[in-house]
py3Dmol code that shows the C-alpha trace and the ligand (Angstrom):
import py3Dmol

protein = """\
ATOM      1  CA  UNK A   1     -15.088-103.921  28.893  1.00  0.00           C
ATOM      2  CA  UNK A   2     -14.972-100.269  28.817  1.00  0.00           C
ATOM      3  CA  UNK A   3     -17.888 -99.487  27.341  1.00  0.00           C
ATOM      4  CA  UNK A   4     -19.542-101.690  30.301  1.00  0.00           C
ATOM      5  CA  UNK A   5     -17.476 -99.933  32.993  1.00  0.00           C
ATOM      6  CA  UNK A   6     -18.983 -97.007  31.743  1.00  0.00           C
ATOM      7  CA  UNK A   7     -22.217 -97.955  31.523  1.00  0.00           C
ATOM      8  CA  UNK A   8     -22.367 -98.874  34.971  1.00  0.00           C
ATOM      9  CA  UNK A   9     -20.312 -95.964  36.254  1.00  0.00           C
ATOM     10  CA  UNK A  10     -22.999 -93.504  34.497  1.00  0.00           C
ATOM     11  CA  UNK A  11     -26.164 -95.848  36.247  1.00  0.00           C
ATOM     12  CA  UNK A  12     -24.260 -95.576  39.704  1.00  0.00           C
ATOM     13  CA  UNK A  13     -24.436 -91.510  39.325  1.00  0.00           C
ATOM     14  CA  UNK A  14     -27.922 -92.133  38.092  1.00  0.00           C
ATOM     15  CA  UNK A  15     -28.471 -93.239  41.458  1.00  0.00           C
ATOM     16  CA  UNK A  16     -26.636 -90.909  43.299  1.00  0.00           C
ATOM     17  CA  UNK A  17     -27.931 -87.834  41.625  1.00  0.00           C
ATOM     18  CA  UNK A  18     -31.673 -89.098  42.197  1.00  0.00           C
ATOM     19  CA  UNK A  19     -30.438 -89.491  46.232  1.00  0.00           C
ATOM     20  CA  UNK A  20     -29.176 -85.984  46.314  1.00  0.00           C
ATOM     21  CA  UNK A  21     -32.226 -84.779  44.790  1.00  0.00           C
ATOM     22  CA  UNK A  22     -34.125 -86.409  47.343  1.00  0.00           C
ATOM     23  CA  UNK A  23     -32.757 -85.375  49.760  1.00  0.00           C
ATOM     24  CA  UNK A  24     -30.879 -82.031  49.434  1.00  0.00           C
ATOM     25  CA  UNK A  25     -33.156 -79.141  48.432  1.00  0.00           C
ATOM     26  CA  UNK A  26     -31.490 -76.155  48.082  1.00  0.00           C
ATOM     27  CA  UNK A  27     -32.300 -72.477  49.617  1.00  0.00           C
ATOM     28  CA  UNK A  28     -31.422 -69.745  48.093  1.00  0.00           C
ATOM     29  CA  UNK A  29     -29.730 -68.307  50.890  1.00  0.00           C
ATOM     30  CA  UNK A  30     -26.903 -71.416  50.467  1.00  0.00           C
ATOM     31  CA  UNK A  31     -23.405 -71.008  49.657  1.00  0.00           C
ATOM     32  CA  UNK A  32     -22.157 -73.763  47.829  1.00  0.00           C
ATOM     33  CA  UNK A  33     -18.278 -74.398  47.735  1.00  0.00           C
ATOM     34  CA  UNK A  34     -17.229 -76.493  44.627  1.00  0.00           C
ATOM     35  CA  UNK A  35     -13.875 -77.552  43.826  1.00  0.00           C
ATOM     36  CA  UNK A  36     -12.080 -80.584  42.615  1.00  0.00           C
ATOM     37  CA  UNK A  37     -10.210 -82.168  45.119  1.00  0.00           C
ATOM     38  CA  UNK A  38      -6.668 -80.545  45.866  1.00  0.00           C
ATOM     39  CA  UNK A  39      -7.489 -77.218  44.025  1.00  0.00           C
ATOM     40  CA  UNK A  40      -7.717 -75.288  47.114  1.00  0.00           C
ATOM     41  CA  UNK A  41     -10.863 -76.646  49.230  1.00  0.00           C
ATOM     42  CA  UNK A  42      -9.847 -76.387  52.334  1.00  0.00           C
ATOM     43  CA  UNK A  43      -8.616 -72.433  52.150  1.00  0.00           C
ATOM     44  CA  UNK A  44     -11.249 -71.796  50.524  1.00  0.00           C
ATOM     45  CA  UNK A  45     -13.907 -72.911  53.121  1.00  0.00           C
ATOM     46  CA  UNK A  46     -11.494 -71.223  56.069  1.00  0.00           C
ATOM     47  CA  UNK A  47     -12.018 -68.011  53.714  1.00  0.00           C
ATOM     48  CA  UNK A  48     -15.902 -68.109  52.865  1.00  0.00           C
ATOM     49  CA  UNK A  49     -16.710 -69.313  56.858  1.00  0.00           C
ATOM     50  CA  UNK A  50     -14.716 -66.480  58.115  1.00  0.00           C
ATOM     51  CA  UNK A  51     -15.669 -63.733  55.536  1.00  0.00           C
ATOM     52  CA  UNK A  52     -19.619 -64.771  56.387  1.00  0.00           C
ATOM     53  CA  UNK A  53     -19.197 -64.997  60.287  1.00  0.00           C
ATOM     54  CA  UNK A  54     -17.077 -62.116  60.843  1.00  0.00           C
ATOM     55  CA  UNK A  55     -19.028 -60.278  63.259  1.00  0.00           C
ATOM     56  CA  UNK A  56     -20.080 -63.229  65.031  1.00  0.00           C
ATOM     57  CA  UNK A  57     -16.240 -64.041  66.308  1.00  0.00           C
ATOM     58  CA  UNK A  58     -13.117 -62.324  66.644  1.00  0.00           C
ATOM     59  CA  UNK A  59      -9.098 -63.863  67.882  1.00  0.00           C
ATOM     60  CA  UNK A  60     -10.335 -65.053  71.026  1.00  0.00           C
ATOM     61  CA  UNK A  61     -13.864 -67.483  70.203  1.00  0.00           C
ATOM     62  CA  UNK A  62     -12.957 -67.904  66.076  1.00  0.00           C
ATOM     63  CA  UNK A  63     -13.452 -72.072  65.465  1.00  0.00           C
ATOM     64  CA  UNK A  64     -11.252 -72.238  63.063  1.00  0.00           C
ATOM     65  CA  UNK A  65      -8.482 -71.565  65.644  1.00  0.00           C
ATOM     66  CA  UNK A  66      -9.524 -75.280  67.025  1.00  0.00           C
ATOM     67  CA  UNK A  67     -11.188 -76.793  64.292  1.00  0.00           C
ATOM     68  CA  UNK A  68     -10.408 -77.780  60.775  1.00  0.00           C
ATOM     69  CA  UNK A  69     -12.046 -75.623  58.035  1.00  0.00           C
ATOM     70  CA  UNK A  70     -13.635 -78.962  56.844  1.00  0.00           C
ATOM     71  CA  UNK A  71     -15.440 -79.264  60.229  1.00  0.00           C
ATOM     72  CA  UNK A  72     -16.508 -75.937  60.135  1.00  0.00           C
ATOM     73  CA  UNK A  73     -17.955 -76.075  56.383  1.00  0.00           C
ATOM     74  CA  UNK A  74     -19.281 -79.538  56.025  1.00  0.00           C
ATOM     75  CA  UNK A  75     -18.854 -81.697  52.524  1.00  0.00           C
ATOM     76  CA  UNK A  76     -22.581 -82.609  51.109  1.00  0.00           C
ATOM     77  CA  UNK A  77     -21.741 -85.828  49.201  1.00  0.00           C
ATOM     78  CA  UNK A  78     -19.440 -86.923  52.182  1.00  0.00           C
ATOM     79  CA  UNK A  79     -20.215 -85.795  55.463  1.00  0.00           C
ATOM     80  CA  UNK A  80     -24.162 -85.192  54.783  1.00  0.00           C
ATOM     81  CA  UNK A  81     -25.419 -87.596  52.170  1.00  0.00           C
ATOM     82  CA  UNK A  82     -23.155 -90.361  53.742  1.00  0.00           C
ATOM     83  CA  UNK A  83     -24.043 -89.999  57.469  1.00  0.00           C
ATOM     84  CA  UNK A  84     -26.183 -93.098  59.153  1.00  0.00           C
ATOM     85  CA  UNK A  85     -28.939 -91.434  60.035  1.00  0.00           C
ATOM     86  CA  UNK A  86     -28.635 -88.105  57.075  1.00  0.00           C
ATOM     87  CA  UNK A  87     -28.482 -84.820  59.870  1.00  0.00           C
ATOM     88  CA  UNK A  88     -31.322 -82.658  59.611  1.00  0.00           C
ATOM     89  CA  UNK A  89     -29.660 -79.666  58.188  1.00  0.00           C
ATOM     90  CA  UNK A  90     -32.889 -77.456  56.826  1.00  0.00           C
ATOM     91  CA  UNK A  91     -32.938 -75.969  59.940  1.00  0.00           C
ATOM     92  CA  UNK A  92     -29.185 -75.135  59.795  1.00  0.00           C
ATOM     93  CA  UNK A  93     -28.510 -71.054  60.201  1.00  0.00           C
ATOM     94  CA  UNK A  94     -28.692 -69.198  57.105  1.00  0.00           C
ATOM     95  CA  UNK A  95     -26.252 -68.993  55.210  1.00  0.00           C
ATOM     96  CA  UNK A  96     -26.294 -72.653  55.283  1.00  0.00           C
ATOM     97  CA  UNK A  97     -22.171 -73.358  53.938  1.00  0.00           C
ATOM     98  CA  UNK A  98     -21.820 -76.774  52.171  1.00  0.00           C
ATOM     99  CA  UNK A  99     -19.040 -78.072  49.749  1.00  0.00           C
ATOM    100  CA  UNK A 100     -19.170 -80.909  47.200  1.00  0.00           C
ATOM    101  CA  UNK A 101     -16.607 -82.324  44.448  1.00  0.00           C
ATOM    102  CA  UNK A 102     -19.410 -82.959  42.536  1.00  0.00           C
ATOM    103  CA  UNK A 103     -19.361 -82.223  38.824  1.00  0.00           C
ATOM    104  CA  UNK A 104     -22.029 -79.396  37.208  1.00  0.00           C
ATOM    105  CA  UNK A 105     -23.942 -82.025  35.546  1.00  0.00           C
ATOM    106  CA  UNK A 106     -24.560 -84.208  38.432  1.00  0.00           C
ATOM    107  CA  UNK A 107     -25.621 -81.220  40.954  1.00  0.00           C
ATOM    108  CA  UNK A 108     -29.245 -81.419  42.230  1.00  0.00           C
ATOM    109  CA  UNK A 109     -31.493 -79.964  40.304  1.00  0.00           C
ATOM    110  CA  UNK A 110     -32.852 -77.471  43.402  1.00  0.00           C
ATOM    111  CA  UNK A 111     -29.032 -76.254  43.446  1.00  0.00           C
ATOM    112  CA  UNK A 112     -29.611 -74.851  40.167  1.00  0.00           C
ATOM    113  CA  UNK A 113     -33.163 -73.840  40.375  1.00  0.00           C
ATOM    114  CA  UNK A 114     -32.476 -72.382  44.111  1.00  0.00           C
ATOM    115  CA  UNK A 115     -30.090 -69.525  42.753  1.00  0.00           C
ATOM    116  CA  UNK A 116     -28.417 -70.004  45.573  1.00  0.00           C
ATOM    117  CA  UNK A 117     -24.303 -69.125  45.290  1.00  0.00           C
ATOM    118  CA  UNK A 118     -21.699 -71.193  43.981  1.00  0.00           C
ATOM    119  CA  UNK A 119     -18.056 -70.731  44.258  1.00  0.00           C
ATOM    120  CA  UNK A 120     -15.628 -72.674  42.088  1.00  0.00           C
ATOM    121  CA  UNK A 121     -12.015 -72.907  42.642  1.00  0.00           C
ATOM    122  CA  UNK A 122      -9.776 -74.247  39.769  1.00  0.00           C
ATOM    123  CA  UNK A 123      -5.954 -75.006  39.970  1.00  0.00           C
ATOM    124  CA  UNK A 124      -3.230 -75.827  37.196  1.00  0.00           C
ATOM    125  CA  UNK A 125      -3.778 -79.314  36.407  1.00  0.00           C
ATOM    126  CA  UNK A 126      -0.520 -80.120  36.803  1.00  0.00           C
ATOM    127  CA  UNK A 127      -0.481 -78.963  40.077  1.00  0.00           C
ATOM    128  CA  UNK A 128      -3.931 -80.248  41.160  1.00  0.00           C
ATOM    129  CA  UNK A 129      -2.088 -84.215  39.824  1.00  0.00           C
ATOM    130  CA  UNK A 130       0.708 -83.518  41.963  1.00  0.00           C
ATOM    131  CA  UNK A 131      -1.061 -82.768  45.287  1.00  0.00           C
ATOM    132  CA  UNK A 132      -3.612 -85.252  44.791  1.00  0.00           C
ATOM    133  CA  UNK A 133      -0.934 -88.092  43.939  1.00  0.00           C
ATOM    134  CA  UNK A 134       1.147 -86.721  47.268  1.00  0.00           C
ATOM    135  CA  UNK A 135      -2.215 -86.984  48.725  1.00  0.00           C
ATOM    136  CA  UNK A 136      -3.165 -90.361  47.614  1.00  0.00           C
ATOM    137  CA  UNK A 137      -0.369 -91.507  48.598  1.00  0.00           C
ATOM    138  CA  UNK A 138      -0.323 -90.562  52.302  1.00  0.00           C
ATOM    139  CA  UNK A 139      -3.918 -91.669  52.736  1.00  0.00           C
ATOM    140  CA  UNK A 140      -3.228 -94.791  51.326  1.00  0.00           C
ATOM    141  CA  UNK A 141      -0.418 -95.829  53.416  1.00  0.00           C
ATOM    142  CA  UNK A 142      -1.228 -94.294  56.580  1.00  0.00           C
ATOM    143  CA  UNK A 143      -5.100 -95.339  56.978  1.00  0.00           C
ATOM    144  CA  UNK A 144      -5.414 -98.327  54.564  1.00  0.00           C
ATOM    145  CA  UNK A 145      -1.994 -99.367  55.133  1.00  0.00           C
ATOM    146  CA  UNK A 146      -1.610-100.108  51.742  1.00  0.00           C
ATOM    147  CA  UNK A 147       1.837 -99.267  48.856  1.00  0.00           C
ATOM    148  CA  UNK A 148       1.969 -96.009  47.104  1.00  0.00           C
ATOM    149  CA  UNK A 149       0.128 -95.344  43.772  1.00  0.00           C
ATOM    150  CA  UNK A 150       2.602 -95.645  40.673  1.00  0.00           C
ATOM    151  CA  UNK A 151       3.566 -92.391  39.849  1.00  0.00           C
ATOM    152  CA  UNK A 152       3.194 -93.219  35.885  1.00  0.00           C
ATOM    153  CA  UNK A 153       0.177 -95.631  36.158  1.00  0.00           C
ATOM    154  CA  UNK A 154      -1.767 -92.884  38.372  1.00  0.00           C
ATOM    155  CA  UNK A 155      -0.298 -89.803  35.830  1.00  0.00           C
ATOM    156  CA  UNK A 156      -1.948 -92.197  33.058  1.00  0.00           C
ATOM    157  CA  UNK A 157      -4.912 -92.476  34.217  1.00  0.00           C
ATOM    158  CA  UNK A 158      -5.368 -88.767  35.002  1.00  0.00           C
ATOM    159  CA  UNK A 159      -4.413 -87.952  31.252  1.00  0.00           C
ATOM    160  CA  UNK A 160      -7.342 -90.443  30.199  1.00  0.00           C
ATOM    161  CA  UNK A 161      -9.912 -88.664  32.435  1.00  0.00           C
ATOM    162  CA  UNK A 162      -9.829 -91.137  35.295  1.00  0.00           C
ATOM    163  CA  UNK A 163      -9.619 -89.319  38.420  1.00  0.00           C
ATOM    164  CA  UNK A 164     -12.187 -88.458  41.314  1.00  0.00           C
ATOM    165  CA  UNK A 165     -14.957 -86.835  40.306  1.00  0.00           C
ATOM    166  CA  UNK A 166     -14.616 -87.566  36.507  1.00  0.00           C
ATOM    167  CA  UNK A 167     -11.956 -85.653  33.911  1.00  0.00           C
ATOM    168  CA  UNK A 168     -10.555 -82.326  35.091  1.00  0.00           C
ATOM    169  CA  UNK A 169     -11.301 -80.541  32.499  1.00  0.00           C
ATOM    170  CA  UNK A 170     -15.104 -81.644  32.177  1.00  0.00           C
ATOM    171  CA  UNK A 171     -15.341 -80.300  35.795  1.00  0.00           C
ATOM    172  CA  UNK A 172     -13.422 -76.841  35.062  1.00  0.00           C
ATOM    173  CA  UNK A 173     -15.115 -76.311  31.760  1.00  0.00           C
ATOM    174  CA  UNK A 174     -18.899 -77.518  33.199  1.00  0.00           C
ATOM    175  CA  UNK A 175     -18.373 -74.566  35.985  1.00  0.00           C
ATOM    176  CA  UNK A 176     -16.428 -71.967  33.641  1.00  0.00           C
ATOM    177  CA  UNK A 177     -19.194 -72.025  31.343  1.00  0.00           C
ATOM    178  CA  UNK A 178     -21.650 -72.184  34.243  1.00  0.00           C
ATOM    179  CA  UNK A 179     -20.181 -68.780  35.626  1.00  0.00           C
ATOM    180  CA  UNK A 180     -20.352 -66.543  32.225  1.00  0.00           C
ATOM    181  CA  UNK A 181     -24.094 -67.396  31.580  1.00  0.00           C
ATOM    182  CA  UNK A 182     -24.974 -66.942  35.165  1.00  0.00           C
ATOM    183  CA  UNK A 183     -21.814 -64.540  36.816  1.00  0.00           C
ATOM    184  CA  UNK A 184     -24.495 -63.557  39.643  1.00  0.00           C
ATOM    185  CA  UNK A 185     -24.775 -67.019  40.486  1.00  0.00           C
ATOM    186  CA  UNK A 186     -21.482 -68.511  40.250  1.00  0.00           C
ATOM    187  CA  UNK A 187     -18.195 -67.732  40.570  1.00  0.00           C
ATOM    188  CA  UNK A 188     -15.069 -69.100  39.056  1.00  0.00           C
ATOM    189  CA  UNK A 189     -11.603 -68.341  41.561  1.00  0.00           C
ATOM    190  CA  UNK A 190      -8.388 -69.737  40.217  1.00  0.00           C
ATOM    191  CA  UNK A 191      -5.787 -70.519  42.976  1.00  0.00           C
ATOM    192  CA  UNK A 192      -2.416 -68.818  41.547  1.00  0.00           C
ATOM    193  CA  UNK A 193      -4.247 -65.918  40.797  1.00  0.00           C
ATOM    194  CA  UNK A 194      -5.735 -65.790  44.637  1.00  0.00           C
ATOM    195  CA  UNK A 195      -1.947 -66.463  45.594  1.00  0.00           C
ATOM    196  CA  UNK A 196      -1.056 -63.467  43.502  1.00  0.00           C
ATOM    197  CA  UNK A 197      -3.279 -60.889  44.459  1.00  0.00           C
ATOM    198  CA  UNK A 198      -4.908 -62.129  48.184  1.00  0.00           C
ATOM    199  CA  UNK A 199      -6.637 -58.338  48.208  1.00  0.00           C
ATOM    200  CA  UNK A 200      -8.249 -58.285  45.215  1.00  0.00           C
ATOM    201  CA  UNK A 201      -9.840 -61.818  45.349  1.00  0.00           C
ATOM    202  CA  UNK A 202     -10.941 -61.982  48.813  1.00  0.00           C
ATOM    203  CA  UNK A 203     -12.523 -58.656  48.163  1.00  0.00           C
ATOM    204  CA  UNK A 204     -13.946 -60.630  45.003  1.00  0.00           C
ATOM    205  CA  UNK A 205     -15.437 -63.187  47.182  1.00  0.00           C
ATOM    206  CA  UNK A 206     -17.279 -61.335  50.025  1.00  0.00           C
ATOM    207  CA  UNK A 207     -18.782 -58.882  47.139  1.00  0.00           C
ATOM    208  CA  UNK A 208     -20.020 -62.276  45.539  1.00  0.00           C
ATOM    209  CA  UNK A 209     -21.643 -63.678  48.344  1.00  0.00           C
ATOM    210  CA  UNK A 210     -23.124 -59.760  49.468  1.00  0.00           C
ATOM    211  CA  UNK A 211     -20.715 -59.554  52.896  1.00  0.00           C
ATOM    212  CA  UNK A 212     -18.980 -56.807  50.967  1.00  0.00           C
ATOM    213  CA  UNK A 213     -16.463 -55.319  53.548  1.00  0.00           C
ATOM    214  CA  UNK A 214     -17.531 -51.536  54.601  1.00  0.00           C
ATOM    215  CA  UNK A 215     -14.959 -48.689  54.316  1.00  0.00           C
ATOM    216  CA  UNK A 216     -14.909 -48.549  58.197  1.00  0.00           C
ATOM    217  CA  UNK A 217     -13.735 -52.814  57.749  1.00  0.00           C
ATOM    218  CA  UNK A 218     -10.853 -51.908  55.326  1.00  0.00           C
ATOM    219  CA  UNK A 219      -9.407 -49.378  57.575  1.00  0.00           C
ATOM    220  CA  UNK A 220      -9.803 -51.507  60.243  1.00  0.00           C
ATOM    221  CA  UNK A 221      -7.956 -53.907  58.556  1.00  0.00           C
ATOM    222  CA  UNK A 222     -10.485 -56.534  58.877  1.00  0.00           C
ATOM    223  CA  UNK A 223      -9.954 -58.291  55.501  1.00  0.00           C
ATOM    224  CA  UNK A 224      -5.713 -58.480  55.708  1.00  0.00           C
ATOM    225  CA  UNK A 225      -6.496 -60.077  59.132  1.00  0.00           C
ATOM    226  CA  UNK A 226      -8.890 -62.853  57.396  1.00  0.00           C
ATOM    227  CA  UNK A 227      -6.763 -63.535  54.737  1.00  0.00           C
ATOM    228  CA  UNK A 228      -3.778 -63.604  57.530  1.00  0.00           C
ATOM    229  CA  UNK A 229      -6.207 -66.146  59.523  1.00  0.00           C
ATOM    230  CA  UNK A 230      -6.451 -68.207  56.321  1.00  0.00           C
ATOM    231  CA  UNK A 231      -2.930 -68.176  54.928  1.00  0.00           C
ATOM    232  CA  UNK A 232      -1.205 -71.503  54.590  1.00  0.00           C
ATOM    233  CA  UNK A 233       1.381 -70.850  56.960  1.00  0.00           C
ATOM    234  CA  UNK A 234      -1.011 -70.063  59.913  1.00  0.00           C
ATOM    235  CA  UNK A 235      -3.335 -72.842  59.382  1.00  0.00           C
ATOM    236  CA  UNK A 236      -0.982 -75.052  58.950  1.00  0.00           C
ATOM    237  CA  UNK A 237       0.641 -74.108  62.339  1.00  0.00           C
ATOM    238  CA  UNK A 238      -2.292 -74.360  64.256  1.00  0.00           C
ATOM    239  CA  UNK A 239      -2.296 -77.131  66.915  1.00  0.00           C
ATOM    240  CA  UNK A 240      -5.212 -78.442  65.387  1.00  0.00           C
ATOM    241  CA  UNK A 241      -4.271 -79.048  62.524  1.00  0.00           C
ATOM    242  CA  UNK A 242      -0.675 -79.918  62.924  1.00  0.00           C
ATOM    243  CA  UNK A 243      -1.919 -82.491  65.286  1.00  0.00           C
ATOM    244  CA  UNK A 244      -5.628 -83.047  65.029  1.00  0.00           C
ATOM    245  CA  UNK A 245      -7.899 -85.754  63.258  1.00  0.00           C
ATOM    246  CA  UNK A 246     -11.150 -85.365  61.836  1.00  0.00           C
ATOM    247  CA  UNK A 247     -13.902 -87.666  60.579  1.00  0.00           C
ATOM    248  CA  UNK A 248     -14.642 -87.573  57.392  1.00  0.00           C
ATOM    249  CA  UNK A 249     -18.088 -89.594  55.809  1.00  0.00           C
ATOM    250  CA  UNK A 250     -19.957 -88.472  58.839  1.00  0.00           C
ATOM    251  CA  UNK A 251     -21.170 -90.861  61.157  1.00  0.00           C
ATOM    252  CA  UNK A 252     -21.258 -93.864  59.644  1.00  0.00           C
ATOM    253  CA  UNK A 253     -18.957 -97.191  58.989  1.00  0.00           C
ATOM    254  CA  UNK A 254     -17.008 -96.171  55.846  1.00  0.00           C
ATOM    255  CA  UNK A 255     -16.241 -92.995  57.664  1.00  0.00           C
ATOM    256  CA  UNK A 256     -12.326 -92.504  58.141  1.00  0.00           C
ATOM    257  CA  UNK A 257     -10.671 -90.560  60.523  1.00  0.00           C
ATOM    258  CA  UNK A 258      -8.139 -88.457  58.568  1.00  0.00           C
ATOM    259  CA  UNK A 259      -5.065 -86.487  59.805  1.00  0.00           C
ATOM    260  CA  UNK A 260      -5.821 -82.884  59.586  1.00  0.00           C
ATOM    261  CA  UNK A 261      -2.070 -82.126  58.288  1.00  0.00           C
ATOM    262  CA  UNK A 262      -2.604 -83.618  55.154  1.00  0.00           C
ATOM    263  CA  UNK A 263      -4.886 -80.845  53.324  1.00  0.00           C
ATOM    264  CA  UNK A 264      -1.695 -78.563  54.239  1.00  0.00           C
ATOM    265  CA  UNK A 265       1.367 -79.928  52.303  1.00  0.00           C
ATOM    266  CA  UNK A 266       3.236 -76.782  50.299  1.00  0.00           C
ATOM    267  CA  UNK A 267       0.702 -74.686  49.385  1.00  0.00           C
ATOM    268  CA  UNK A 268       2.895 -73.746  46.180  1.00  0.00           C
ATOM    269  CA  UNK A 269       2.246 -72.737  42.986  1.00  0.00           C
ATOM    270  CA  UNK A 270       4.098 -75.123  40.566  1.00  0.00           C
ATOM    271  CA  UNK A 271       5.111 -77.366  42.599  1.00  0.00           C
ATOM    272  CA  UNK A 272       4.497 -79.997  39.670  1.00  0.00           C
ATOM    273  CA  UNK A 273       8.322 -79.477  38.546  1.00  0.00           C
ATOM    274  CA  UNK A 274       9.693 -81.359  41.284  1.00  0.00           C
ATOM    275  CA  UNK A 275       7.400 -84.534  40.447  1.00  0.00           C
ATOM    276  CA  UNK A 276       6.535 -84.188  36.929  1.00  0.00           C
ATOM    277  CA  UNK A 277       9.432 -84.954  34.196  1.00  0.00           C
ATOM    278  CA  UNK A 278       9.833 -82.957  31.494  1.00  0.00           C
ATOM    279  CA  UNK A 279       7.447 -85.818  29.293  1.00  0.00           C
ATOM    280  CA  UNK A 280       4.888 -85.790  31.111  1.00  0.00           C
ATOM    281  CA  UNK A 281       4.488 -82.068  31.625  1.00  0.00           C
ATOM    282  CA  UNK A 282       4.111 -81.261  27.707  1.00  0.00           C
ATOM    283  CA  UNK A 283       1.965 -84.276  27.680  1.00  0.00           C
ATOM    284  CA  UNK A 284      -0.384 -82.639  30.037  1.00  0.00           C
ATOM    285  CA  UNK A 285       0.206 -79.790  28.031  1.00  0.00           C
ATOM    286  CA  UNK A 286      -0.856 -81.025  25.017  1.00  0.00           C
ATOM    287  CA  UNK A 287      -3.972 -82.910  26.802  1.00  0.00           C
ATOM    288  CA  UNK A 288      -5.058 -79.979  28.210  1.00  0.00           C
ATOM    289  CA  UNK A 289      -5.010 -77.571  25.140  1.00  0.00           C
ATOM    290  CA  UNK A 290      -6.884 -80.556  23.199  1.00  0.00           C
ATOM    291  CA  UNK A 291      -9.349 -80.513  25.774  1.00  0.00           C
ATOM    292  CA  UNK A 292      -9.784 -76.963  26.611  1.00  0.00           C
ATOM    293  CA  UNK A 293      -8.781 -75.233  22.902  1.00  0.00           C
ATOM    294  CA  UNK A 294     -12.312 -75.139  21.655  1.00  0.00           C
ATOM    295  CA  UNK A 295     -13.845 -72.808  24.901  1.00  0.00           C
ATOM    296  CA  UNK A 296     -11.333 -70.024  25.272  1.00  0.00           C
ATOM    297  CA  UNK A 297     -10.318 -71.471  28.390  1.00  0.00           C
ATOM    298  CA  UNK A 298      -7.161 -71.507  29.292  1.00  0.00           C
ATOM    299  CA  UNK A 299      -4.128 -71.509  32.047  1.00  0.00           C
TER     300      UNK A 299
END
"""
ligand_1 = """\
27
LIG
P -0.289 -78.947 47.896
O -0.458 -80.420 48.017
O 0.185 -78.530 46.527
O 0.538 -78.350 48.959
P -7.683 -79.217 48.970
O -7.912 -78.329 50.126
O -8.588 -78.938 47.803
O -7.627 -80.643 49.370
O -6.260 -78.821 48.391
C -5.087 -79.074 49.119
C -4.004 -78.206 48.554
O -4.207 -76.858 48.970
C -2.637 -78.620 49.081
O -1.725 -78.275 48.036
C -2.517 -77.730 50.295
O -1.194 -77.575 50.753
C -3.096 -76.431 49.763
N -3.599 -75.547 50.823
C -4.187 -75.903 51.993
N -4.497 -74.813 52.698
C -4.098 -73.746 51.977
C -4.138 -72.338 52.200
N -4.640 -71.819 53.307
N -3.648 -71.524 51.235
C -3.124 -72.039 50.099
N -3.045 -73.366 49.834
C -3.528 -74.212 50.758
"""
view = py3Dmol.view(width=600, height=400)
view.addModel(protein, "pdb")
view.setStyle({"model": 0}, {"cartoon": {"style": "trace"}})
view.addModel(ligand_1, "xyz")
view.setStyle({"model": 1}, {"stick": {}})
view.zoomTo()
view.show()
């Protein structure tokens, strides 16, 4: 029965990948946000929308004072690919700014042959389980009105590699490895160490995707006020999104409206040790340095 559930899962992303190829060719000039779910997404596209449109707006115009960060960077698989009819988007301003969940072996092949920019975010598993259980959760009852996900059944499933968008550490490793043969091309963030040092990364970031800031920006201040735009605490007091609802799955009839409040829960680093017990944290712990020993990588 397994071996037929996957057999089927891998023809479904057959199919998927050979719809994305149809249909999304890549420019070079594209900035591609990749993350798996709940490892930082949504800061991330308020910080790569504001660092590339930062002459364009200032306090009184910016959208993300009235819109969520996922309006104002679109998902590909979701919003795009999933919209009845598919937007026209090749003649969207350049840099065109998409994100996707989608794992490194599934991306369209123009995304690789493009060289157009990827940025990868990657969280502490533990962390990453948490939110997205929290998050589960919340979506489940409050659009599909249906119970809560079992803590241990959902935990279990996670440890076997069942979780959206395939096992985490398949998606972290396929990127990681991604970034050190091609650092031009991609590059690998890790959200506690962006929590750590704001400065350093965000600097990082616009460097990456060549909107370095000037010496005239820095005394100016320009980059402490982006990453003051983008900090938890003021997105997640901003009328819109203590309050506001946004489609997501584009215009179509398995789009949901979702509550913008849920992408902006604590905004912690290890928040895991008020849901996790003390089992299930060394067995993560012991999953993940099975899974990760033989690349270096670790957390
Ligand atoms: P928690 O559930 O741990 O609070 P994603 O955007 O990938 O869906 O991830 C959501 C997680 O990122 C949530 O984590 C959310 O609170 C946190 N988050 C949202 N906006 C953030 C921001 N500006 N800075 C830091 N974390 C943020």
């Amino acid at each position: 029965m397994a071996a037929q559930e996957t057999k089927e899962e891998e023809e479904v992303e057959r199919i998927f990948k050979r719809y994305r190829e149809q249909y999304f060719k890549s420019q070079p000039t594209d900035v591609l946000l990749i993350t798996l779910p709940k490892s930082g997404t949504t800061w991330l596209k308020a910080l790569i929308f504001s660092i590339v449109n930062r002459t364009r707006y200032d306090n009184s115009n910016h959208p993300l004072l009235t819109q969520s960060p996922h309006v104002c960077v679109p998902f590909l698989d979701v919003d795009l690919f999933c919209a009845t009819p598919v937007p026209a988007i090749e003649n969207m301003p350049s840099p065109r700014l998409f994100a996707c969940h989608i794992p490194y072996t599934s991306l369209p092949e123009s995304i690789i042959s493009s060289g157009c920019r990827i940025v990868y975010i990657c969280r502490n598993p533990k962390d990453v389980f948490t939110s997205l259980w929290h998050f589960s959760c919340k979506v489940r009852t409050s659009i599909n009105d249906l119970p809560p996900l079992s803590l241990d059944d959902t935990f279990d499933l996670f440890c076997k590699g069942v979780s959206p968008f395939g096992p985490f550490w398949d998606h972290v490793l396929g990127y990681w490895k991604a970034s050190l043969q091609w650092p031009n091309r991609v590059l690998f963030l890790n959200y506690e160490e962006m929590k750590k040092e704001h400065l350093v990364h965000v600097n990082r970031l616009a460097d990456f995707l060549d909107h370095p800031f000037s010496l005239e920006e820095d005394k100016e201040g320009v980059v402490q006020e982006i990453i003051r735009l983008c900090s938890f605490e003021n997105l997640r007091n901003l009328e819109v999104n203590k309050t506001g609802r946004t489609l997501i799955g584009g215009a179509n009839q398995n789009s949901v409206v979702i509550e913008n409040s849920v992408f902006f829960r604590e905004g912690k680093v290890g928040d895991s040790e008020n849901l996790l017990t003390a089992q299930m944290n060394d067995l993560l712990d012991q999953i993940m340095k099975e899974k990760l020993d033989d690349s270096h990588f670790s957390f």
